[in-house]
C-alpha positions as CSV (number, residue, x, y, z in Angstrom):
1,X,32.3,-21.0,-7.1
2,X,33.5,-19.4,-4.0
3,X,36.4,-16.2,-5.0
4,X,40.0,-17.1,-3.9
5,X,39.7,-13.7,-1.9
6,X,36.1,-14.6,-0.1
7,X,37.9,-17.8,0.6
8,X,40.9,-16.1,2.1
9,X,38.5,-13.5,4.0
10,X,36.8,-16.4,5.8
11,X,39.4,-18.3,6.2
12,X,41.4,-15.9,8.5
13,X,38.0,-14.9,9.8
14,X,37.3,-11.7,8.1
15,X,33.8,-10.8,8.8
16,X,31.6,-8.5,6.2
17,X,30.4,-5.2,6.5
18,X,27.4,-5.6,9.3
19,X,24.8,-4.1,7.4
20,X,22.2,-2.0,9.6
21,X,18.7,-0.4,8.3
22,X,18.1,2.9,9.5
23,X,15.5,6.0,8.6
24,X,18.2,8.8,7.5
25,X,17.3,10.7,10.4
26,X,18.4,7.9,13.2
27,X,21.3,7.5,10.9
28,X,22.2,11.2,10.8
29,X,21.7,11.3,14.3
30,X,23.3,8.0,15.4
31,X,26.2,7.5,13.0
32,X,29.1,8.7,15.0
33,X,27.9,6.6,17.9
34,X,27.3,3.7,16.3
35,X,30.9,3.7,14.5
36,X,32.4,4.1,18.3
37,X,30.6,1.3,19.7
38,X,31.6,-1.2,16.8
39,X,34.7,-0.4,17.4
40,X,36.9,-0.8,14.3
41,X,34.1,-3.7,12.8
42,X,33.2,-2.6,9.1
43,X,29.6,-1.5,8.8
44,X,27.5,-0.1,6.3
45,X,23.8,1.8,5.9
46,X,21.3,1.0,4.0
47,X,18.1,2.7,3.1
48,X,14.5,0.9,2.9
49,X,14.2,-0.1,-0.2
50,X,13.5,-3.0,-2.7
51,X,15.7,-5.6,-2.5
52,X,17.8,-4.1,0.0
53,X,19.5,-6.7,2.9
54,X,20.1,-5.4,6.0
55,X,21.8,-7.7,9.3
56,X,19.8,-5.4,12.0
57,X,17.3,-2.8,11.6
58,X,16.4,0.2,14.2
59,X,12.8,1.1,14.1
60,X,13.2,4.5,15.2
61,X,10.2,6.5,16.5
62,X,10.0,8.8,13.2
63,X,9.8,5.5,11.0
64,X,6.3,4.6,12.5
65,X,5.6,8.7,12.9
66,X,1.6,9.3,12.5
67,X,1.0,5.1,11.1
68,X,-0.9,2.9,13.8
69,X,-0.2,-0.7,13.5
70,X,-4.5,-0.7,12.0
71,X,-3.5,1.9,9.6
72,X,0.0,2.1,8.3
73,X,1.2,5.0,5.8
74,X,3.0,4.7,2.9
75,X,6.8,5.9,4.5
76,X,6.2,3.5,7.2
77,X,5.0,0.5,5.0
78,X,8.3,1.0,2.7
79,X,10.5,0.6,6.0
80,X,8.3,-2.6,6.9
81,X,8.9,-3.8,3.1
82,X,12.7,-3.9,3.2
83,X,12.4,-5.2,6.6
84,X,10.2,-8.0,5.4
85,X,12.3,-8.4,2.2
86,X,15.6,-8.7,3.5
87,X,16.7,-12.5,3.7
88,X,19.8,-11.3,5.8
89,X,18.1,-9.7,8.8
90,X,18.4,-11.6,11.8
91,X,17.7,-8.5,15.0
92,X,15.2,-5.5,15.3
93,X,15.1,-2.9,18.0
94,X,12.2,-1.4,18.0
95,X,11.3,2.4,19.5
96,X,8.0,0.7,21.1
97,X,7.6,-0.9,24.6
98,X,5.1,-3.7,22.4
99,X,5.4,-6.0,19.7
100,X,2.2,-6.6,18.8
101,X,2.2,-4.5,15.2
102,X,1.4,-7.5,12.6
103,X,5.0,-6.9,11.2
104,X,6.8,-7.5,13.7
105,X,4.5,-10.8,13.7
106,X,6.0,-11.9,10.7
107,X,9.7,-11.2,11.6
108,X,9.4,-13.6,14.4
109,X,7.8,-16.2,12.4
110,X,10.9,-15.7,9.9
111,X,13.1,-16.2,13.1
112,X,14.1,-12.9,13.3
113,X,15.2,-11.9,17.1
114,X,12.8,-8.9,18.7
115,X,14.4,-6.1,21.4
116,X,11.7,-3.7,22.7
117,X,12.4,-0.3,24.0
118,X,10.4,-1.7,27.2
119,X,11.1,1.4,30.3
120,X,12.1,3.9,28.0
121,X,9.0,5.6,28.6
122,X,7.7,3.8,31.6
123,X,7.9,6.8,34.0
124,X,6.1,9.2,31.0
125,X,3.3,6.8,30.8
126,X,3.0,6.5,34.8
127,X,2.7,9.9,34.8
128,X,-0.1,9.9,32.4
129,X,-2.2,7.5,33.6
130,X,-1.9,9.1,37.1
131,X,-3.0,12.6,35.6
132,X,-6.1,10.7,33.7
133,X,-6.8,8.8,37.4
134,X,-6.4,12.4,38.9
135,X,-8.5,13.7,36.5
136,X,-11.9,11.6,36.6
137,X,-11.4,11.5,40.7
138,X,-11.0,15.4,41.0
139,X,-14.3,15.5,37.9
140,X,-12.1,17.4,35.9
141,X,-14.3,16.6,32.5
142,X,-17.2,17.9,34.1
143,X,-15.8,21.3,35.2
144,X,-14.1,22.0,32.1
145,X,-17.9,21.1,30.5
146,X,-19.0,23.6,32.8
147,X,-15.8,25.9,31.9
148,X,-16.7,25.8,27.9
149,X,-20.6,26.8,28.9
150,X,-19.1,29.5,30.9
151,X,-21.4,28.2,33.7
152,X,-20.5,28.4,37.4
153,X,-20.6,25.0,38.8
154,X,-18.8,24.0,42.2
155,X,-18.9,20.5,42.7
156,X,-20.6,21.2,45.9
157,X,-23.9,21.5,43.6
158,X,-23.0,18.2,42.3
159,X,-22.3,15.9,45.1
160,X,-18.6,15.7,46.0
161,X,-16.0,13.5,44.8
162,X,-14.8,11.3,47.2
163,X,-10.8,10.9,48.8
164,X,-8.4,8.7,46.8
165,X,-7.1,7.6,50.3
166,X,-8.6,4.2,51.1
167,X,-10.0,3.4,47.5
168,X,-8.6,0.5,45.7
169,X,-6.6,0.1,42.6
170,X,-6.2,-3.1,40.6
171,X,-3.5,-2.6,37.8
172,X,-3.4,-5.0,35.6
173,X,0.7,-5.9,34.8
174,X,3.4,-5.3,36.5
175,X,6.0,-3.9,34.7
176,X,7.9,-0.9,34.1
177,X,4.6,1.4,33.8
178,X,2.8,-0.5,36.4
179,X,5.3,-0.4,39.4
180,X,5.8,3.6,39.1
181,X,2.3,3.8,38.9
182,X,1.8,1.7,41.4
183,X,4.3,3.5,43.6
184,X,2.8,7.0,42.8
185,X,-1.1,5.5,43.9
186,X,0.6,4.1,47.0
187,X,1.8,7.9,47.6
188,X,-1.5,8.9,47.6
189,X,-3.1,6.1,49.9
190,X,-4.6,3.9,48.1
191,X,-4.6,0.3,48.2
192,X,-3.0,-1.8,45.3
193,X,-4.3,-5.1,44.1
194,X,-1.9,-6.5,41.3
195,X,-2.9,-8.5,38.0
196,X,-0.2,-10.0,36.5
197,X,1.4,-13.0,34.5
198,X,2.0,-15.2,37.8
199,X,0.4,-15.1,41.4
200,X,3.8,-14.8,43.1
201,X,3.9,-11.7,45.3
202,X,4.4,-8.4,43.0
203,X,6.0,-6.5,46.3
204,X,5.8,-7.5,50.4
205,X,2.1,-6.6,51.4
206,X,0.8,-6.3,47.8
207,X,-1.9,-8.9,46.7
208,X,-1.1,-10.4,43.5
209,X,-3.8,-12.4,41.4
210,X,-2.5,-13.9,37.7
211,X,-4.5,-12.8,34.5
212,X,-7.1,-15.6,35.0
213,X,-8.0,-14.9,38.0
214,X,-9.2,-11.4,37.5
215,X,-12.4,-11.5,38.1
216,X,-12.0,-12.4,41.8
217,X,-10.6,-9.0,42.4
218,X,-12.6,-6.8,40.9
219,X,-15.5,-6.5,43.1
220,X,-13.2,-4.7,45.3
221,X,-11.8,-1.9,42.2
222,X,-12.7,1.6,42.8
223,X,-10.0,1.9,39.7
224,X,-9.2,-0.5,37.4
225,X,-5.6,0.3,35.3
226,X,-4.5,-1.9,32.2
227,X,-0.9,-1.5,32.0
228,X,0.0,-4.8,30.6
229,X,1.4,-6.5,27.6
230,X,-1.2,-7.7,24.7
231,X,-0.9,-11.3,24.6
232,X,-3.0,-14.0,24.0
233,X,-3.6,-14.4,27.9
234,X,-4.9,-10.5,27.9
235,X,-6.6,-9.9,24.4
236,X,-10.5,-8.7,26.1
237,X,-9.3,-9.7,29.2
238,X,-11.4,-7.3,30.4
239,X,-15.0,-8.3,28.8
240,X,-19.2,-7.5,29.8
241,X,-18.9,-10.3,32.5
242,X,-15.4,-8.5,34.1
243,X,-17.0,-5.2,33.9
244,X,-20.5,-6.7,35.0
245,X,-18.1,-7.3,38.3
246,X,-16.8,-3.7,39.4
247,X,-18.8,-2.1,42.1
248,X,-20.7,0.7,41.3
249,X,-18.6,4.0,40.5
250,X,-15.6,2.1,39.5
251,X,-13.6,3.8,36.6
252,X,-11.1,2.3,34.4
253,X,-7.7,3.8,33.2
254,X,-6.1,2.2,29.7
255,X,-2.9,3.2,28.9
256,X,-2.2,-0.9,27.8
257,X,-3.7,-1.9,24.6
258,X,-7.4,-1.4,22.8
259,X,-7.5,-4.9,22.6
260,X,-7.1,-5.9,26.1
261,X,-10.9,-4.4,26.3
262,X,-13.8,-5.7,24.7
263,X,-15.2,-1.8,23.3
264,X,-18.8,-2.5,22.8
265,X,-19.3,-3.8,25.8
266,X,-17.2,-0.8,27.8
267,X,-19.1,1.3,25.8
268,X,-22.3,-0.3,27.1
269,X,-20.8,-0.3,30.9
270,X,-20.4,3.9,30.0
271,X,-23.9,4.5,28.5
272,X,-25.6,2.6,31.1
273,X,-23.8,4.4,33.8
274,X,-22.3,0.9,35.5
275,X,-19.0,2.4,34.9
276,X,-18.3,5.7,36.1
277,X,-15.8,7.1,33.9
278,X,-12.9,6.0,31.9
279,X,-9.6,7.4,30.8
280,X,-8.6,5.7,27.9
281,X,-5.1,6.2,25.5
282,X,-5.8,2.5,23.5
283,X,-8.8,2.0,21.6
284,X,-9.6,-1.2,19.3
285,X,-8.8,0.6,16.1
286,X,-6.6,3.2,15.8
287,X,-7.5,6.1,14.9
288,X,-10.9,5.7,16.5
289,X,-13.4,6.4,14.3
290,X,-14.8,9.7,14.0
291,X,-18.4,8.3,15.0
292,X,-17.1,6.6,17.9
293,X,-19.6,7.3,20.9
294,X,-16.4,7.5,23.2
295,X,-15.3,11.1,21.9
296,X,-18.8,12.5,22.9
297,X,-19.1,10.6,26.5
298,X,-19.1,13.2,29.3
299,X,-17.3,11.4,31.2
300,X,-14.6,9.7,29.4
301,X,-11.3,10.9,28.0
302,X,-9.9,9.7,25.3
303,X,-6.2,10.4,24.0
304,X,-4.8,9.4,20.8
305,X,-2.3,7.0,21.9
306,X,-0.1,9.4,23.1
307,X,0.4,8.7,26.8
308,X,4.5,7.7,26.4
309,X,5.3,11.3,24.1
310,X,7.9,13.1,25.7
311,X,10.8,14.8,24.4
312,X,13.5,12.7,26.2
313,X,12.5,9.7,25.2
314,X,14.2,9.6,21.5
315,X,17.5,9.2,23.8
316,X,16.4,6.5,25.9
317,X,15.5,4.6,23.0
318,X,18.5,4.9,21.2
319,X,21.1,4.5,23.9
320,X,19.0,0.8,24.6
321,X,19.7,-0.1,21.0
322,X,23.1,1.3,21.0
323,X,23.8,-0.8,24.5
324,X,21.9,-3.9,22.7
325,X,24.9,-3.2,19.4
326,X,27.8,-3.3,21.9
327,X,26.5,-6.5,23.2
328,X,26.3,-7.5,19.8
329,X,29.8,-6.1,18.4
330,X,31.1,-8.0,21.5
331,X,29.6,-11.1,21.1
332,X,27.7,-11.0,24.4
333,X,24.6,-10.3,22.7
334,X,21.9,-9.0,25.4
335,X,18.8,-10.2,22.9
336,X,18.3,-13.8,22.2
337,X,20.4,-13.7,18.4
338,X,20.1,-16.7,15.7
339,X,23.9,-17.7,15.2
340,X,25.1,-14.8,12.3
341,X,25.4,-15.9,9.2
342,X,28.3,-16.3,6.9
């Protein structure tokens, strides 16, 4: 039976504590700001743990820390738990431009609203994927080879690499990470060809293809970049038969999602020497395996899934979830909310 002072409390519209799930660090850090933006509105912490309810949760960078969404450590699985577990959670932030970790899965099934920290490291993962680009055209892996041998190799013995003005790059999605990259490539002089959801005009002057339509584009790719979501519409989007397509010397530059790529057959399009080179960030399981042939390709580079690290970016993050909690605490929530519960 409902408590004469619950009854009074909701009938003069008293609302409860807002509960909020945070790692002790993004609590430490965010505490004072958070307490500003609600303004007055009761609020409490809560800690992962079992049977623990929480109303929103921040997935904070240091929660994931060293887990991959293919092999998850014990600190991050507890998080995921009382996430999971909580019958009262109803919004996520998350530190990650992606939602694609099974867990996050299961919170929208449960009909729990998803915000993504999508931009906050757009420019840092441009910047990346431009250095790897740079890299293979300038043959970087094979001088530093040369470097390690102590062997004096100008690439004039080797044949030389040719200008990036006039070659063609097809980047696949165009979002935050694809339009700075795109704008840094345009720099440079070469010519864009755009992948994305829809066929509608990315900019003036670029031509734009959608996902399934691929394949007519890539004859032209001197570089093919995978910047895009993983959805159903790009999971091995790029397969044999796409890479069967790219002119000879093409190279491919990942800083998307393992799984946008079928690996065996890349691998294949590598050994075989039908692909050029490929700087690659996402892999199919992560970490890649320790016999993976990509680690030992001479003309590949492969990064552990690092291409959006940067020091500033713990700050971007957090001031999106803290602009998504004003929204909230004034009821013009800026992430598709269920209605809150009683």
């Amino acid at each position: 039976m409902e408590s004469d002072r619950a009854r009074v409390g909701r009938d003069a519209g008293v609302k409860s504590p807002l509960r909020l799930l945070l790692s002790e660090h993004a609590r430490e850090q965010l505490a004072p700001a958070i307490a500003r933006v609600l303004d007055g509105r009761p609020h409490v912490f809560v800690t992962a743990a079992p049977g623990v309810d929480a109303d929103i949760a921040f997935v904070s960078r240091d929660v994931t820390g060293l887990s991959t969404k293919h092999a998850v450590l014990p600190e991050t699985q507890d998080f995921y738990d009382a996430m999971l577990g909580a019958p009262g959670l109803r919004w996520v932030h998350l530190h990650s431009a992606g939602a694609d970790r099974p867990v996050f899965a299961e919170l929208l099934r449960r009909g729990v609203a998803l915000s993504t920290s999508s931009g906050a490291n757009a420019a840092v993962v441009a910047q990346t994927a431009l250095a790897g680009l740079l890299a293979l055209a300038r043959r970087l892996p094979q001088l530093m080879a040369a470097q390690r041998e102590r062997r004096w190799a100008p690439l004039i013995g080797s044949g030389l690499p040719r200008d990036l003005a006039g070659q063609t790059a097809v980047i696949v999605g165009w979002g935050p990470i694809g339009r700075q990259l795109g704008a840094l490539l345009a720099l440079l002089g070469l010519k864009l060809i755009v992948v994305r959801s829809s066929a509608a005009p990315a900019d003036p002057g670029i031509e734009t293809v959608s996902f399934e339509d691929l394949a007519t584009v890539l004859p032209r790719a001197d570089w093919l970049v995978l910047a895009c979501p993983l959805t159903d519409r790009t999971r091995r989007l790029v397969d044999a038969d796409a890479l069967a397509l790219l002119p000879a010397g093409a190279q491919l530059v990942n800083v998307a999602r393992g799984e946008c790529v079928d690996e065996p057959a890349l691998i294949a399009a590598l050994e075989t020497g039908r692909l050029a080179g490929a700087f690659l960030d996402v892999f199919a399981h992560e970490p890649l395996a320790a016999d993976s042939p990509l680690w030992d390709m001479p003309k590949v580079i492969a990064t552990p899934h690092s291409a959006g690290f940067s020091d500033g970016n713990g700050a971007r993050v957090a001031q999106m979830f803290l602009d998504h909690l004003a929204a909230y605490a004034d009821e013009r929530c800026s992430v598709n909310l269920p209605p809150e519960r009683p």
